[in-house]
PAZAPA-4460 file (N, C-alpha, C; in steps of 0.05 Angstrom, whole numbers, plus 32768, in hexadecimal, padded with zeros to 4 digits):
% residues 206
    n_x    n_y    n_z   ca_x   ca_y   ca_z    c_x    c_y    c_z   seq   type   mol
   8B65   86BA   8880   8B4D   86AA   887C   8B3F   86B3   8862     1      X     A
   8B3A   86A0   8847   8B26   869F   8833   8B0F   86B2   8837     2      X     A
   8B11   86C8   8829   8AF1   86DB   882F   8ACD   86BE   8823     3      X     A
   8AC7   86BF   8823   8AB0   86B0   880A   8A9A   86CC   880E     4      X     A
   8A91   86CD   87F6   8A83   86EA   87F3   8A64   86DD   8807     5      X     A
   8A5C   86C8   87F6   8A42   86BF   87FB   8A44   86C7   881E     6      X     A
   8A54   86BB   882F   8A52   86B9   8844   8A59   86D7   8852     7      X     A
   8A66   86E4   8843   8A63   870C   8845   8A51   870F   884C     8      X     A
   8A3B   8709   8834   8A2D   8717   8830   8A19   8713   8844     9      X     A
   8A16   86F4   884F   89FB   86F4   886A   8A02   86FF   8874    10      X     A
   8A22   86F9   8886   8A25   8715   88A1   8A21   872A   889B    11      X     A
   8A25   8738   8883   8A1F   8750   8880   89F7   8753   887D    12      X     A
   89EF   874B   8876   89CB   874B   8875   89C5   8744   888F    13      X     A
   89D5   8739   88A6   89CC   8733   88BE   89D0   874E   88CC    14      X     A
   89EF   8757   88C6   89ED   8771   88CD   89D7   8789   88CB    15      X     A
   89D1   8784   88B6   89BC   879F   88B2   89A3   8791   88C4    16      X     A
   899B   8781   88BD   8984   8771   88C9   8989   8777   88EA    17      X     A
   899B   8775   88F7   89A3   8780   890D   89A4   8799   8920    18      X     A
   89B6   87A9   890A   89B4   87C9   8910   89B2   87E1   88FD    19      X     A
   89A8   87D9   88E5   89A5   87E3   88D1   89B2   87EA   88BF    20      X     A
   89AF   87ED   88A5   89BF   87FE   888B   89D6   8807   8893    21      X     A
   89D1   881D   88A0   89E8   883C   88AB   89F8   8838   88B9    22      X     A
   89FA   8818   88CE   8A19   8817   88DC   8A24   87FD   88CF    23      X     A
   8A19   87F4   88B7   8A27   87E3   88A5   8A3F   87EF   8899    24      X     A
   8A53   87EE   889D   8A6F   87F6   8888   8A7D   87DD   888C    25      X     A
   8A91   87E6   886E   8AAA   87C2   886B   8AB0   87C2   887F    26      X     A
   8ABC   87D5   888F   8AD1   87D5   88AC   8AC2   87C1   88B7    27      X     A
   8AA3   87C8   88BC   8A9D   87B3   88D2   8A96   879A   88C7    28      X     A
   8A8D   879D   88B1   8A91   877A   88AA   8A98   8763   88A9    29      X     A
   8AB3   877B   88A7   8ADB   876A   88AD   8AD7   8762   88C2    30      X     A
   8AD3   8771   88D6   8AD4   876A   88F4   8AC4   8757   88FB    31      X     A
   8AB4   874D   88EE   8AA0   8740   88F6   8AA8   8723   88E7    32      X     A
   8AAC   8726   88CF   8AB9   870E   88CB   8AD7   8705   88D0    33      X     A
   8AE2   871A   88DB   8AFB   8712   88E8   8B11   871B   88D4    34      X     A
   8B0A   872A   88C9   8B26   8723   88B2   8B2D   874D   88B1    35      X     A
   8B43   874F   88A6   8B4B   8772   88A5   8B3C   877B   8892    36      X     A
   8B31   879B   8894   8B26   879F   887D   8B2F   87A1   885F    37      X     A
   8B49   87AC   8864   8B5A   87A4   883E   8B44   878E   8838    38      X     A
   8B51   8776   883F   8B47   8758   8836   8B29   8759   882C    39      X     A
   8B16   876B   883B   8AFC   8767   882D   8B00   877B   8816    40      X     A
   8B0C   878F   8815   8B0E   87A9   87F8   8B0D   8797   87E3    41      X     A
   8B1B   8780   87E3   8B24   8770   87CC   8B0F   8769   87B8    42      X     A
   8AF8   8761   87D3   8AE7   8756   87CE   8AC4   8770   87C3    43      X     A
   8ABC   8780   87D9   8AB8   8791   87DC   8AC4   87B1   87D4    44      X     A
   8AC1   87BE   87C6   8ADB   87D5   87BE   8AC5   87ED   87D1    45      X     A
   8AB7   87EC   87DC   8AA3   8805   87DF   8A8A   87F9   87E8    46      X     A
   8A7B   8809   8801   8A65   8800   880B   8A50   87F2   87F5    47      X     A
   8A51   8802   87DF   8A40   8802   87CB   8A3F   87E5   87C4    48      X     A
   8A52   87DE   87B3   8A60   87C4   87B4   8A56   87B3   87C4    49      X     A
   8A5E   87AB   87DD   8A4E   87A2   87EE   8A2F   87A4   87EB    50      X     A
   8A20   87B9   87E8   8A06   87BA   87EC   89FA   87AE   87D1    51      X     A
   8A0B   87AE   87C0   8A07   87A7   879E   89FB   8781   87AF    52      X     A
   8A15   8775   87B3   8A15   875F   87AE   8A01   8758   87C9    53      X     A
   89EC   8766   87DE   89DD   875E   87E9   89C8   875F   87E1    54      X     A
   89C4   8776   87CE   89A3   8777   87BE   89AE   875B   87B1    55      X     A
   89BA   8753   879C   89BA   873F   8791   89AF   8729   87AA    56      X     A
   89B3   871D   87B9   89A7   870E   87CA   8989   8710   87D1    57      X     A
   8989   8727   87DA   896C   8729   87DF   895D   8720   87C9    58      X     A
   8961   872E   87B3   8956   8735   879C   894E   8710   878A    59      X     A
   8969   8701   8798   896B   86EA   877E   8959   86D1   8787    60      X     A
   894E   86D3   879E   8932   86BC   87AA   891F   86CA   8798    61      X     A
   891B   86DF   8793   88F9   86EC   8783   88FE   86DC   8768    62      X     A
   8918   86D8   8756   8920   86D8   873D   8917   86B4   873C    63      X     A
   891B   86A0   8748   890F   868C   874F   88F4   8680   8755    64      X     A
   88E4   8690   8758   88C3   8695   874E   88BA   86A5   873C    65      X     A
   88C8   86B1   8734   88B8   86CF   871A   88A9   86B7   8713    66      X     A
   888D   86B8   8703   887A   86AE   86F6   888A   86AD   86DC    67      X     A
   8885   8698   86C2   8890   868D   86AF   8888   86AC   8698    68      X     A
   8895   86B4   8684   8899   86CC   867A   8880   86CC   8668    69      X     A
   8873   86B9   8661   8859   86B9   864D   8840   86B7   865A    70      X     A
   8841   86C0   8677   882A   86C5   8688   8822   86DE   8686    71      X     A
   8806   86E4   867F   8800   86FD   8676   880A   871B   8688    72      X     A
   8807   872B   8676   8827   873C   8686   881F   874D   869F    73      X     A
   8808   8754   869E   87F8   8764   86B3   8807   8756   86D3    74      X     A
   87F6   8734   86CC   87F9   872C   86E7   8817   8724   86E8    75      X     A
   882D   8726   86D8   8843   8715   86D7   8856   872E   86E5    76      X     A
   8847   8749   86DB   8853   8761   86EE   884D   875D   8709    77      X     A
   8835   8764   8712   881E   8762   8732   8836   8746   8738    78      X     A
   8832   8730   8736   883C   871B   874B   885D   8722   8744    79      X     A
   8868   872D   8735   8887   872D   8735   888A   8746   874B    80      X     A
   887A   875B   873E   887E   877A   8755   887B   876E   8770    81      X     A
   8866   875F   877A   8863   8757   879D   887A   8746   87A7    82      X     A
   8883   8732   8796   8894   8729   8797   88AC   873B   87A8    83      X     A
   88BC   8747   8795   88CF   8757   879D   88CC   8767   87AF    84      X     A
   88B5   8773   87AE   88AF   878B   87C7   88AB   8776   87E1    85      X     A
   88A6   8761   87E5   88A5   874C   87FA   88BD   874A   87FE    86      X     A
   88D1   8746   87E3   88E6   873E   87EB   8901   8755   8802    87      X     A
   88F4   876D   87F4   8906   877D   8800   8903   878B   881E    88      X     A
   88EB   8785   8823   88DF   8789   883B   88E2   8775   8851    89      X     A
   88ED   8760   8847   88EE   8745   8858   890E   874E   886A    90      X     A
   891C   875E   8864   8930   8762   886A   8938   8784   8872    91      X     A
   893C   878E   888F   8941   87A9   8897   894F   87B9   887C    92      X     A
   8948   87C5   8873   894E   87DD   8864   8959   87CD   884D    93      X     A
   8945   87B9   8848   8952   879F   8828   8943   87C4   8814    94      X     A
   8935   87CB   8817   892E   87E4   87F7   894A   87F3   87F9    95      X     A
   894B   87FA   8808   895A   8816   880A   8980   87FE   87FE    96      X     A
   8983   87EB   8808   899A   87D9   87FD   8999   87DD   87E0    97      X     A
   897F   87D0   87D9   8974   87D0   87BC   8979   87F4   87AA    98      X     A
   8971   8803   87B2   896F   881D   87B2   898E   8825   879E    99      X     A
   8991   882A   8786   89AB   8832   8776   89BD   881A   8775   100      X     A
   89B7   8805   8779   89C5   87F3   8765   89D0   87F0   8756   101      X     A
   89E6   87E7   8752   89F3   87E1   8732   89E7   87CB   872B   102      X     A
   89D9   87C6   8715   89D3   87B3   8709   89E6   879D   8700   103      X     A
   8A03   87A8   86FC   8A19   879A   86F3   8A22   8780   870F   104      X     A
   8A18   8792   8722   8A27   877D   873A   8A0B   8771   8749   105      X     A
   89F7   8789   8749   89DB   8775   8759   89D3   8767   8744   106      X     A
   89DD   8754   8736   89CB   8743   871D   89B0   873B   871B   107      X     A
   89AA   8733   8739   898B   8726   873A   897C   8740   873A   108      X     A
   897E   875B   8736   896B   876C   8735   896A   8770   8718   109      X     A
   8982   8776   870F   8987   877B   86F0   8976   8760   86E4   110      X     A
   8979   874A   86EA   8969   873A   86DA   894A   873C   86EA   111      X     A
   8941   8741   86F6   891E   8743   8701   891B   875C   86E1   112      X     A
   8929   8771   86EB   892B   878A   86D5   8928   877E   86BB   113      X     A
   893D   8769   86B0   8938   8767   8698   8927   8751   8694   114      X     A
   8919   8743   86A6   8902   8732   8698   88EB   8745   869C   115      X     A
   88ED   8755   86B4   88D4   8772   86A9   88D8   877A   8687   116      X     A
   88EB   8780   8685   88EC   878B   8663   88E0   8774   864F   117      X     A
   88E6   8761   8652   88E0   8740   863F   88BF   8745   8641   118      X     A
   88AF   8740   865B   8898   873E   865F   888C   875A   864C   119      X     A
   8894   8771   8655   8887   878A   863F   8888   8781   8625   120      X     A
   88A5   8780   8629   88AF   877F   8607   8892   876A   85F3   121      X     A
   8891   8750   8603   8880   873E   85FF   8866   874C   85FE   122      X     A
   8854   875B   8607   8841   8763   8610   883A   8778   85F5   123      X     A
   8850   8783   85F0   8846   8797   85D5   885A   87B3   85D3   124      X     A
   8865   87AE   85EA   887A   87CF   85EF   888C   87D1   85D7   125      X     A
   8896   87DF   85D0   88AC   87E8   85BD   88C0   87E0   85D0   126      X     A
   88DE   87D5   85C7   88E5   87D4   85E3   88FA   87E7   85F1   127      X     A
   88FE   8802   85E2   8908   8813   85EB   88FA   8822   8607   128      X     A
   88DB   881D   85FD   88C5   8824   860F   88C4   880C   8622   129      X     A
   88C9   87F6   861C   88C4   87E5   8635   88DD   87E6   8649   130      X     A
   88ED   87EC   8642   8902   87F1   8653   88FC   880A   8666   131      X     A
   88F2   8824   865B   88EB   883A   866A   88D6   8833   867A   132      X     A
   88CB   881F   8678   88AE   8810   8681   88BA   87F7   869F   133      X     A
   88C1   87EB   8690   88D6   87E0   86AF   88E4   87F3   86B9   134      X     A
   88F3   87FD   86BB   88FE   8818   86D1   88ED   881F   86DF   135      X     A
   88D1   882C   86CD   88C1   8833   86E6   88B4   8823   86F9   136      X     A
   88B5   880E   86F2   88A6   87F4   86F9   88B5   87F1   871C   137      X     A
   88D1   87E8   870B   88E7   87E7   8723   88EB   87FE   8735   138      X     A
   88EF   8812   8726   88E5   8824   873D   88D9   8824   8753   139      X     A
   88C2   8820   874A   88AD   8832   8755   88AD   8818   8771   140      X     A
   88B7   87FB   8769   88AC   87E7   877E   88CA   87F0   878D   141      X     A
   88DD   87F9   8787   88FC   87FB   8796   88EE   8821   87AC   142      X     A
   88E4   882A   879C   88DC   8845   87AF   88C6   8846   87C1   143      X     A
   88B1   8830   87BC   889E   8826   87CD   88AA   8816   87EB   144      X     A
   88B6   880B   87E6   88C4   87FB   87F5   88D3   8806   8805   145      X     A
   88E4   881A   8803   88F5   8828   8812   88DE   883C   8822   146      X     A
   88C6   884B   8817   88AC   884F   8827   88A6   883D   8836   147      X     A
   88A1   8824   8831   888C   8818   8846   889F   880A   885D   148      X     A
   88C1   8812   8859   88D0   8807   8868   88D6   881F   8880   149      X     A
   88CF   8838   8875   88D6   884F   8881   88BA   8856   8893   150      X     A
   88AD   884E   8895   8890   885F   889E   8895   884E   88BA   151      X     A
   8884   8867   88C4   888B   885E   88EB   8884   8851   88F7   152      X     A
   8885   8845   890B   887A   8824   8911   8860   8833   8921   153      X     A
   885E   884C   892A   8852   885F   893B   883E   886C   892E   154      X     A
   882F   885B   891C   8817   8867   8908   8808   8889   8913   155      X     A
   87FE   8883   8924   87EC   8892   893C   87FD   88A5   893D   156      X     A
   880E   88A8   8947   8823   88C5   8951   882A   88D3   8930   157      X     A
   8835   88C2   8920   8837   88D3   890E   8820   88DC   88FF   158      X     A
   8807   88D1   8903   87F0   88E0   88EF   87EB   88F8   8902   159      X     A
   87E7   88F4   891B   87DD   890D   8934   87FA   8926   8926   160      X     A
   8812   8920   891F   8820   8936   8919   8825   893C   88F8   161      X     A
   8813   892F   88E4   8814   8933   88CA   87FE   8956   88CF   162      X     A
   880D   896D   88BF   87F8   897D   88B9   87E5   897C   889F   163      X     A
   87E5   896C   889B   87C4   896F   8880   87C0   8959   8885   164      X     A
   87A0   8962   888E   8793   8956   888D   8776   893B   8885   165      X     A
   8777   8949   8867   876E   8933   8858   8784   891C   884E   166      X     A
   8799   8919   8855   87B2   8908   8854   87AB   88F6   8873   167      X     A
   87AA   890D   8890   87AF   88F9   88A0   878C   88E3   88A1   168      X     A
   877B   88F4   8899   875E   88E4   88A1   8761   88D3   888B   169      X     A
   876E   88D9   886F   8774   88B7   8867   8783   88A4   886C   170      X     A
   8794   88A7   8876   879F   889A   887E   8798   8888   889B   171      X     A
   8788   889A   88A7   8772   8887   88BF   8760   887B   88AF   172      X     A
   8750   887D   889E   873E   8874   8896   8750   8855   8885   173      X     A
   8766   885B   887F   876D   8838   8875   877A   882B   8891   174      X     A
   8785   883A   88A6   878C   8827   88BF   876F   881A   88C6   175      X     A
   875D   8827   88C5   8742   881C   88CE   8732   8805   88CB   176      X     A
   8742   8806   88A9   8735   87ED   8899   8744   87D9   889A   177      X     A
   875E   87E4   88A9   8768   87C0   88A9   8788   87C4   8896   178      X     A
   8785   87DD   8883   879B   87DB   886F   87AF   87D5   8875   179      X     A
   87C7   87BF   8860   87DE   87BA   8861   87EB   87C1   8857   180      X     A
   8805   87C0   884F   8820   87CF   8847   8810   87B9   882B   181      X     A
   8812   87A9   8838   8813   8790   8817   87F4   87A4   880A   182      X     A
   87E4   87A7   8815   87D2   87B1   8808   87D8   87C9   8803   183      X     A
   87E3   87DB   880B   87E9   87F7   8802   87FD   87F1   87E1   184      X     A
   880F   87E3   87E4   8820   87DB   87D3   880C   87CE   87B9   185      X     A
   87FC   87BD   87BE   87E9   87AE   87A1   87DA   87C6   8796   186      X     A
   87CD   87D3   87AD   87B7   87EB   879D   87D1   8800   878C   187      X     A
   87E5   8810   8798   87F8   881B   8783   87FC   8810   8772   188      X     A
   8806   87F0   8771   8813   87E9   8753   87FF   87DC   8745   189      X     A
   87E7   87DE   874C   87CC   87DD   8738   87CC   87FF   8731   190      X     A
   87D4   8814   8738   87CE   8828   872A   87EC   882A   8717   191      X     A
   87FE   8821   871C   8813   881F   8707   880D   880F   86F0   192      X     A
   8805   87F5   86F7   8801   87E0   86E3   87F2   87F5   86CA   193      X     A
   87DC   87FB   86D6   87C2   8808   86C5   87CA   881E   86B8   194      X     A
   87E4   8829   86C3   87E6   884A   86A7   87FC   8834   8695   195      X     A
   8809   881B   86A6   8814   8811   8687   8806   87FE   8674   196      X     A
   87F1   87F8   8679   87D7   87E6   8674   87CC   87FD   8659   197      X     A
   87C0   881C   8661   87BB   882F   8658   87CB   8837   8646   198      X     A
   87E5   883C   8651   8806   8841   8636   8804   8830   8625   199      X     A
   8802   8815   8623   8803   8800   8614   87EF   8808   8606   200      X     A
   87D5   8807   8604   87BF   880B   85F5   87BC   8824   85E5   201      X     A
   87CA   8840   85EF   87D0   884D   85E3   87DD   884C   85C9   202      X     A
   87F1   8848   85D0   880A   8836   85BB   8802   8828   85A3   203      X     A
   87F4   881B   85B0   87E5   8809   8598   87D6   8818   8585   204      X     A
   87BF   8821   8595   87AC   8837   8581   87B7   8852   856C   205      X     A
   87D0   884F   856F   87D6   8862   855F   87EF   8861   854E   206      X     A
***
């Protein structure tokens, strides 16, 4: 039977969506689509592989709204960053998929990546610097995400067993107010935006 990747790749994102990341391997994929594992190697050479061409999925619905590249760059970061971090969260352990990527095989991240660089570049960066400037960008929303995917559904039990305490009383003090992941996530990448907001202006003045 004809592998088709596209159609891999849902059973495999249903899988994780299912029982998570860690009992995803080709073997069971195969099994699942019916076919021997050789037959998927062909296709797949290595979990990695596989996980390459699922961030690309996740990743290529965000690439279909990014805001148009001459939208001023502040907000063209803010609505692209929520974007993705929405996107990767919409799916069991979609950061941690995302998480070491090859850019060569996840394409739709490599290109979010390189219209981050366009938008700097555009904005005033040098673009050796805007490149070091998107990395962190991407980063920081690919390491957030694998946080806000990891934290315990059991808020209450884990603050009662955090030892420091000006950590756990803040952390009550934003359950209190209502705080969301989505809001924890905008107030951080408003303090990212602003040291590259700050770098930029640096740059300039001198």
């Amino acid at each position: 039977m004809p592998i088709e990747i596209p159609a891999a790749v849902r059973t495999a994102l249903a899988l994780v969506d299912a029982d998570g990341l860690d009992k995803l391997t080709v073997r069971r994929l195969a099994t699942e689509l019916g076919v021997k594992a050789p037959a998927l190697y062909w296709h797949f050479s290595s979990k990695r592989a596989l996980l390459d061409h699922l961030a690309d999925a996740l990743v290529a619905p965000v690439l279909d709204d990014l805001p148009p590249l001459d939208t001023p760059w502040l907000p063209w970061l803010e609505q692209a960053g929520t974007a993705l971090h929405a996107a990767l969260l919409d799916h069991r352990d979609g950061a941690r998929i995302a998480l070491g990527a090859d850019l060569r095989t996840a394409r739709s991240l490599g290109e979010f990546a390189e219209q981050a660089v366009d938008v700097l570049h555009r904005a005033g960066f040098l673009l050796a610097d805007a490149t070091r400037c998107a990395g962190v960008y991407v980063h920081f929303i690919l390491g957030r995400a694998v946080e806000d995917q990891t934290w315990p559904d059991d808020l209450e039990a884990t603050l009662e067993s955090i030892p420091f305490p000006l950590m756990a009383a803040g952390l009550r003090e934003r359950q209190a107010a209502g705080s969301t992941v989505e809001d924890d996530f905008g107030y951080s990448l408003g303090i990212l935006l602003a040291g590259l907001a700050a770098t930029l202006q640096g740059a300039m003045t001198h």
